[in-house]
C-alpha positions in Angstrom: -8.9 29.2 31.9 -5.3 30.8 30.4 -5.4 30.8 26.7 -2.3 28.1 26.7 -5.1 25.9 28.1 -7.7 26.1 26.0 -5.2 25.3 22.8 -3.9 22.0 24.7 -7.7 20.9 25.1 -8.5 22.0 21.1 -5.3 20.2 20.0 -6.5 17.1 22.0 -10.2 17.3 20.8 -10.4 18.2 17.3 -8.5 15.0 16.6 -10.6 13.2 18.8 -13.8 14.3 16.7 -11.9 13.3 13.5 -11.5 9.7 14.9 -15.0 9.5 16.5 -15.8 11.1 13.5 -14.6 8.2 11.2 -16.0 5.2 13.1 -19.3 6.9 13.7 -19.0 7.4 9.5 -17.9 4.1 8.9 -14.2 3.3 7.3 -15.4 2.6 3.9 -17.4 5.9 3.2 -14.5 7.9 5.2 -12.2 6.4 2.4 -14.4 6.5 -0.1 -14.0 10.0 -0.1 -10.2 9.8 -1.8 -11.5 7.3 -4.2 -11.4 3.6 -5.1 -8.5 2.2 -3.5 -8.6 -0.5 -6.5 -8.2 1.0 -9.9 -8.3 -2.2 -11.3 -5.9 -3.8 -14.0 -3.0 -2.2 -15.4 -1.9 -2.2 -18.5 1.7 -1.8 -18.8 1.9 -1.5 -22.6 0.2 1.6 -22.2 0.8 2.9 -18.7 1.3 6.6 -18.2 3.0 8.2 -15.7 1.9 11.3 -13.2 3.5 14.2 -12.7 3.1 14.0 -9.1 6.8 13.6 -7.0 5.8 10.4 -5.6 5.1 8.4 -8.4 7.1 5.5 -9.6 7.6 2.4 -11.7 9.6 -0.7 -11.5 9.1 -2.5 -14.6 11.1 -5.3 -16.6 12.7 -3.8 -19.8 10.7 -3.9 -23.0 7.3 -4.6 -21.0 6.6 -0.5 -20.2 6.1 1.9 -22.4 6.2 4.9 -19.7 10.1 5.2 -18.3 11.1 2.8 -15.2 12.8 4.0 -12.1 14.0 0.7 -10.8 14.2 -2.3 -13.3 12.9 -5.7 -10.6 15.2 -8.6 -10.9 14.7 -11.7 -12.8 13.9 -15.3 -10.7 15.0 -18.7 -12.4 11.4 -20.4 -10.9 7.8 -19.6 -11.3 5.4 -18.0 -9.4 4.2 -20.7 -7.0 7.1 -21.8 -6.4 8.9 -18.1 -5.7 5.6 -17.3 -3.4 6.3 -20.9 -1.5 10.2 -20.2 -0.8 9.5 -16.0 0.0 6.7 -17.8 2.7 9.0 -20.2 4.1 11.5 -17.1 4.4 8.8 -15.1 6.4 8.0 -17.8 8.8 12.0 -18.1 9.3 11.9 -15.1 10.8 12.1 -14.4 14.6 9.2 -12.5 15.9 6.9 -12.9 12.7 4.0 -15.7 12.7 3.0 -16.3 9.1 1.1 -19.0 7.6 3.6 -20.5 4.5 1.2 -19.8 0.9 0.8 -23.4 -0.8 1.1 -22.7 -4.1 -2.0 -22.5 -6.4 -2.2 -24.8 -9.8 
């Protein structure tokens, strides 16, 4: 077996024994090795940034203490009814199937 060979088949199995690797583990303590994906609340008042490159913020002025990258824009209707009409705007959509959110109250 040439050298060139025996790399193809370790490039082809060592991510095959990741993946078999991760279902045999199970998904959840796989990711629960990076952490809780759900950091729970966040306080924006008091939100600090990271110094990591791929952190950012969008936040409405006066709401952040920490500096915003991108400020969101402003809608004239509430939540319900903004989560109704982006729905309806999904399910317009060639090629997507979503169900349309009925708004909670």
């Amino acid at each position: 077996m040439t050298r060139r060979t025996r790399l193809s088949i370790g490039a082809l199995l060592i991510p095959a024994a990741f993946i078999a690797a991760f279902f045999l583990a199970g998904p959840e303590r796989v990711w629960a090795l990076f952490g809780p994906a759900d950091l729970g609340p966040v306080a924006f008042e008091t939100l600090e940034r990271r110094s990591t490159p791929n952190d950012a913020l969008a936040c409405p002025p006066g709401i952040c203490k920490a500096a915003s990258d991108v400020t969101p824009p402003e809608y004239g209707v509430g939540a319900a009814d903004l989560r109704l009409a982006f729905g309806k705007m999904i399910a317009a959509e060639p090629r997507i199937a979503a169900a349309i959110p009925t708004p909670r109250r």
